[in-house]
C-alpha distance (Angstrom), angle and dihedral (degrees) to the residues before:
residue distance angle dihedral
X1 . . .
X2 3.79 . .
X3 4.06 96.3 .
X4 3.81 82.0 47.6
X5 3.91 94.0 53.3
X6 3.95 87.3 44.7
X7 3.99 87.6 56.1
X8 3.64 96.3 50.0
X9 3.87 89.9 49.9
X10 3.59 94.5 50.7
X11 3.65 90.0 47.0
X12 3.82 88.3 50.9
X13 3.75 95.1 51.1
X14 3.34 91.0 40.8
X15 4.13 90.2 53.5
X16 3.90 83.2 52.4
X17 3.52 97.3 51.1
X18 4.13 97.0 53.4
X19 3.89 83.5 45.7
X20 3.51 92.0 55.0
X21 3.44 115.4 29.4
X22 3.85 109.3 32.6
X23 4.02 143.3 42.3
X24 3.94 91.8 -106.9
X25 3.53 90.4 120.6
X26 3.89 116.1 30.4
X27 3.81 123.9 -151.3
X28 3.55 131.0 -102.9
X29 3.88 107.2 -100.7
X30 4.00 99.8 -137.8
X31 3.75 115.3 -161.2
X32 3.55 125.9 -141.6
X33 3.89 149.8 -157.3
X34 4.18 119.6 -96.7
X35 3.52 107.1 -101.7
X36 3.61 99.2 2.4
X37 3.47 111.9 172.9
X38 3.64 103.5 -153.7
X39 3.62 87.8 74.1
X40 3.74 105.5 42.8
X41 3.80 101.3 77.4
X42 4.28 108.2 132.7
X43 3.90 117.5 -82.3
X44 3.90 109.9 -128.0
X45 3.25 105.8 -164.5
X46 3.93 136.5 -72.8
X47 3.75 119.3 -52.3
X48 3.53 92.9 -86.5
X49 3.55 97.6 71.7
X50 3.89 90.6 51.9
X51 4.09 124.2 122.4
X52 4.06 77.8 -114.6
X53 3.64 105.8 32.9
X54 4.38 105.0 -165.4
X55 3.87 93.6 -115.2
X56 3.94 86.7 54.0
X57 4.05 87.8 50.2
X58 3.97 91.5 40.1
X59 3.48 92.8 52.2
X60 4.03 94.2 48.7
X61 3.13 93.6 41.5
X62 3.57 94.9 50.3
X63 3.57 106.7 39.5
X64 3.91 103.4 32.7
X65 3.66 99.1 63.3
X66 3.94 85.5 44.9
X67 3.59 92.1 53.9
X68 3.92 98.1 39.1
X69 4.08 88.4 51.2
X70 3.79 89.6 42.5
X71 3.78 93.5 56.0
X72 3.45 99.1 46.7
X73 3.52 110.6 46.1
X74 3.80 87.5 48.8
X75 4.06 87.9 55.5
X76 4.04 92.9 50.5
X77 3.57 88.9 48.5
X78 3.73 102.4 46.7
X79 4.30 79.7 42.5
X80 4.07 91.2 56.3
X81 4.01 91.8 27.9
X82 4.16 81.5 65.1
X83 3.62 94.4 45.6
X84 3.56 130.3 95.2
X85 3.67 89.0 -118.6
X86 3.57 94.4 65.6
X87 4.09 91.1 65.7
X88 3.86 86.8 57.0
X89 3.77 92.8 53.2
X90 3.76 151.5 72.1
X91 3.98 115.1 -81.8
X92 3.82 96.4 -168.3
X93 3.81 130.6 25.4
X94 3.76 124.5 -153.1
X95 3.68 119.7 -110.5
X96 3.99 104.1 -178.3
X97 3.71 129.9 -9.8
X98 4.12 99.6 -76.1
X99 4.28 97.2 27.9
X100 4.13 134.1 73.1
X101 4.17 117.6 -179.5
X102 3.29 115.7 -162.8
X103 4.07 102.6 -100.9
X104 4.41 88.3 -113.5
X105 3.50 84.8 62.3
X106 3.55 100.3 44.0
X107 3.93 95.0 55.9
X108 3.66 95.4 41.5
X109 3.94 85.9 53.4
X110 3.78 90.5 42.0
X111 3.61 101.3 53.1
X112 4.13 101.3 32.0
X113 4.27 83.1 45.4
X114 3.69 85.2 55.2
X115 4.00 95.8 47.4
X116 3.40 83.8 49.2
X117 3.68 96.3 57.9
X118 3.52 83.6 50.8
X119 3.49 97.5 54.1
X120 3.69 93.1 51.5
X121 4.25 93.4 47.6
X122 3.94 91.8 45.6
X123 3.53 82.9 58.3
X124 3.79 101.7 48.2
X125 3.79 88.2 51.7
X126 3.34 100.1 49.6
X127 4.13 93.4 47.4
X128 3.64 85.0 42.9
X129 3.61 98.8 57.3
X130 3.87 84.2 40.4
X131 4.18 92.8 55.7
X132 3.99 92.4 44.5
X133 4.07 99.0 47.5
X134 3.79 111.3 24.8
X135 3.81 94.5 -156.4
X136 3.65 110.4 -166.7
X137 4.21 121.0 -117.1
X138 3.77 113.8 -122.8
X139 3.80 84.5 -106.2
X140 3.77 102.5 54.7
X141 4.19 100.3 109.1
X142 3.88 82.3 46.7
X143 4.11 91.1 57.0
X144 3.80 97.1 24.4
X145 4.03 92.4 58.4
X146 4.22 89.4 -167.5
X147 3.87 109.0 -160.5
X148 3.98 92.6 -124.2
X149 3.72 96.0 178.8
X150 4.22 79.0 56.7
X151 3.44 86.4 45.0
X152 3.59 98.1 59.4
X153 3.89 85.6 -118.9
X154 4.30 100.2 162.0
X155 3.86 90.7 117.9
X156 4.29 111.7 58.9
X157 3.64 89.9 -150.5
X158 4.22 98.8 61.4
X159 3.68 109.8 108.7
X160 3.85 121.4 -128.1
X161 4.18 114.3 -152.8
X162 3.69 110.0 151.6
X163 4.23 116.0 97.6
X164 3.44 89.8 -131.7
X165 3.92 96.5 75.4
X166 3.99 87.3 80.1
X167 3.73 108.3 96.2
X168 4.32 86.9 173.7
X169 3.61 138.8 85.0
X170 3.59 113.6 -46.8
X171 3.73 96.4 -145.9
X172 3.76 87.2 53.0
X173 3.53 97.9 47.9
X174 3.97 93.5 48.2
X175 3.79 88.4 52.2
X176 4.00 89.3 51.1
X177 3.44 84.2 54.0
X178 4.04 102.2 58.0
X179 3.60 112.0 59.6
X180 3.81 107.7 104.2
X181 2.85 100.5 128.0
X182 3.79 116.3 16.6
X183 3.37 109.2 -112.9
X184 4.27 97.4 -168.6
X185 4.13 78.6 58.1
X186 3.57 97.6 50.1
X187 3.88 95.8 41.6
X188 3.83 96.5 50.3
X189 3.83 95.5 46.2
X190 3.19 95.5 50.2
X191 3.85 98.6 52.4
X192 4.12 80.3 46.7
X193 3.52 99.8 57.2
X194 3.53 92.9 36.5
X195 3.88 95.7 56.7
X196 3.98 90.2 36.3
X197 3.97 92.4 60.8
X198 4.02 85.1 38.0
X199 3.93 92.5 64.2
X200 3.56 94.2 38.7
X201 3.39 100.8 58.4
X202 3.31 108.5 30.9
X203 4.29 103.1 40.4
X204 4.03 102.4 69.8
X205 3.64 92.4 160.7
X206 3.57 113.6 137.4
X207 3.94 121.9 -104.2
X208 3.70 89.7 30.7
X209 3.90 95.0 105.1
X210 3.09 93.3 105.6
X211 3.29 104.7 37.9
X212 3.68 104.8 54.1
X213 4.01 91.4 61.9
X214 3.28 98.9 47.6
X215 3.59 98.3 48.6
X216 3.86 83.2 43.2
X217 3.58 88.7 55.2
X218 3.57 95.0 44.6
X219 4.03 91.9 55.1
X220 3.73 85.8 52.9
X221 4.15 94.0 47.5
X222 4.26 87.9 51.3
X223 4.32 76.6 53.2
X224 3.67 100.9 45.0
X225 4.07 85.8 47.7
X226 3.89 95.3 50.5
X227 4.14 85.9 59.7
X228 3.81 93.8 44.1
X229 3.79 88.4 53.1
X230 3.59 92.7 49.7
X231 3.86 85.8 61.2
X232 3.07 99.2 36.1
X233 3.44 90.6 60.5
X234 3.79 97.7 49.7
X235 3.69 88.3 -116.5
X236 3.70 96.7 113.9
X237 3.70 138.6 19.4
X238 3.71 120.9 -120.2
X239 4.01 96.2 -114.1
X240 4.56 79.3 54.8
X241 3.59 87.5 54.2
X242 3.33 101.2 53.7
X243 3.59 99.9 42.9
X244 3.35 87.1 62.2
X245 3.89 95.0 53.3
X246 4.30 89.4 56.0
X247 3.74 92.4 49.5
X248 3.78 95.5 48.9
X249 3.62 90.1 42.4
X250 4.01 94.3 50.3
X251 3.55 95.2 45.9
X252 3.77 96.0 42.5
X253 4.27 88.8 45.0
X254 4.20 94.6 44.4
X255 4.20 89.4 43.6
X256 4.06 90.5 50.9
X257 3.95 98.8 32.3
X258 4.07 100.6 37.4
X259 4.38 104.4 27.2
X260 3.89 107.5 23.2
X261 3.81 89.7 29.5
X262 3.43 96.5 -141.0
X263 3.37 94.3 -49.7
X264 3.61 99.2 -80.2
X265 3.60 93.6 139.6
X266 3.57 112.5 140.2
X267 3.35 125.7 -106.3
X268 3.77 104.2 -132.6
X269 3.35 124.0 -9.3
X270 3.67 139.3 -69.7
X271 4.23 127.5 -83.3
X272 3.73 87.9 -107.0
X273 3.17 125.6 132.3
X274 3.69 124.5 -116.2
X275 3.91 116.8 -103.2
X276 3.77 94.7 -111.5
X277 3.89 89.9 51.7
X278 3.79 101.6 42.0
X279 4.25 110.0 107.2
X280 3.94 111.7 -106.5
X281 3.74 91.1 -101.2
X282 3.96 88.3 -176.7
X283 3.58 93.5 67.9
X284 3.39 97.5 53.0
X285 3.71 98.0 53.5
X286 3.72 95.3 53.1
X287 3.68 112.0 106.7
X288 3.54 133.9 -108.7
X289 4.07 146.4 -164.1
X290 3.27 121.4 -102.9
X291 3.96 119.8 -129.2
X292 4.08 124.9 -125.2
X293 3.25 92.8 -119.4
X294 4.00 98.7 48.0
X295 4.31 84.5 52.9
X296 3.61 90.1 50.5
X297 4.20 90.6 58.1
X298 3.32 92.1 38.0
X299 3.94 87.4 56.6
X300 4.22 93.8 41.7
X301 3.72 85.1 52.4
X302 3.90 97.5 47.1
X303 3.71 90.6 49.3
X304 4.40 93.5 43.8
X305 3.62 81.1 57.6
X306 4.11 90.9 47.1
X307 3.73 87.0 54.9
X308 3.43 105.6 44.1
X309 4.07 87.6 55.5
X310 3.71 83.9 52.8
X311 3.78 96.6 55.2
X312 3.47 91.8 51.0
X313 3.74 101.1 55.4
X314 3.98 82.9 48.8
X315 3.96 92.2 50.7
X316 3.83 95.0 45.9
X317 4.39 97.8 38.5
X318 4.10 93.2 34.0
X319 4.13 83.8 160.1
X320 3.66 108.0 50.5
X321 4.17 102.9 30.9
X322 3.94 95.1 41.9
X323 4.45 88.5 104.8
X324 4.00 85.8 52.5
X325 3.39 102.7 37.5
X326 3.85 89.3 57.9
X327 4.18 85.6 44.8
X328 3.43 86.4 54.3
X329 4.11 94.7 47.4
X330 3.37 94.0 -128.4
């Protein structure tokens, strides 16, 4: 099952790479209305020169969660490593038939490989929805610079669809043509609500009640302002924006609820004994004959205890059981 998880991450990355990086899949060319106003807002520059340039949310994105997880799970185990409990327990767990992790490592890989995964799926949904409608940005007309008396634009209403309207940069104008849905609002939610269920299930430490939310709440805020910049910025509609926020925030909540299970994983492992050292239950349950002699104690034992019930009905009602207490011959 590992080299199988290992091939459908590569595949994923891989996926994410040919979305990215190359013209494998080409991009819905969108049409649009002569001096349509939704899509003349100013063009401030490329991406760079944004209040959350990408490498600035790749690199948070990235290496927060890694760092949060990283922390933490090395706290609880150094925390249950000096317990008592610890001596009672496992110190390695088996991950294949020739190779034991320590468990620390094991959950840190397990939770930040799953992230990861995420990362890499948010991003294939986002590029796909990208490739298959070519929404226009709010700045398209501005970068696109269509030649309208060319166009044969006298009327508002006429309806442009050919690529060859564009008289701008084509870099530009294939950007403007990629932001449903917002991929900077997808991204950063995700890592948010990932992180946010991450410390609230896993830190159980007390005095931390109010902690966890409002940290939680403050991941979520840093979200919520990565989508408001994006509009505020003309660089993505509202309706791109929050797209963005519901597939980061089904893909974060199916990952945590459905694969890491909330991440109730255990720490180390359980008190149980080893296969090779567990008692061969089996033979004990199998049935056996009982000798004479272990009947006839049984039966000397049953009736001693018959007896001694008898003898103390006769001590306590002297009066009324003195005819069967001599019967009896006691």
């Amino acid at each position: 099952m590992l080299y199988f998880q290992l091939v459908i991450m590569a595949g994923t990355v891989m996926l994410a790479y040919y979305f990215e990086y190359t013209d494998t899949f080409s991009v819905h060319v969108q049409g649009f209305f002569c001096y349509d106003t939704t899509y003349t807002k100013p063009y401030l520059g490329p991406e760079d020169s944004s209040a959350v340039p990408p490498m600035l949310l790749y690199a948070v994105v990235a290496g927060l969660p890694t760092l949060l997880i990283t922390i933490m799970e090395t706290v609880l185990f150094l925390l249950q490593y000096m317990s008592k409990e610890f001596d009672r327990s496992e110190k390695t767990v088996a991950t294949g038939d020739c190779c034991y992790l320590n468990p620390l490592v094991r959950r840190t890989f397990r939770f930040l490989g799953v992230y990861t995964f995420g990362l890499f799926t948010v991003d294939i949904f986002v590029n796909a929805g990208q490739v298959v409608t070519g929404n226009l940005a709010p700045y398209f007309l501005t970068v696109c610079k269509p030649n309208y008396t060319a166009l044969g634009c006298q009327r508002a209403l006429r309806y442009i669809s050919h690529q060859e309207a564009c008289t701008g940069n084509q870099d530009d104008i294939l950007r403007a043509r990629k932001t449903f849905p917002s991929k900077e609002a997808a991204l950063s939610v995700y890592a948010a609500i990932y992180l946010a269920m991450y410390v609230t299930c896993t830190v159980q430490a007390k005095g931390t009640r109010l902690a966890k939310p409002v940290l939680s709440l403050g991941l979520m805020c840093l979200a919520f302002l990565t989508g408001l910049n994006r509009v505020a910025e003309y660089r993505n509609h509202w309706s791109d924006v929050i797209a963005g926020f519901l597939i980061g925030s089904a893909i974060a909540t199916f990952l945590v609820v459905c694969v890491v299970h909330n991440f109730k994983g255990k720490l180390l492992l359980s008190e149980e004994l080893p296969v090779e050292q567990r008692p061969n239950t089996a033979l004990l349950n199998v049935s056996r004959m009982e000798s004479p002699m272990e009947k006839y104690i049984a039966s000397q034992v049953s009736t001693g205890a018959r007896y001694k019930n008898i003898l103390r009905i006769c001590r306590t009602k002297p009066g009324q059981m003195m005819e069967y207490c001599l019967f009896t011959g006691s």
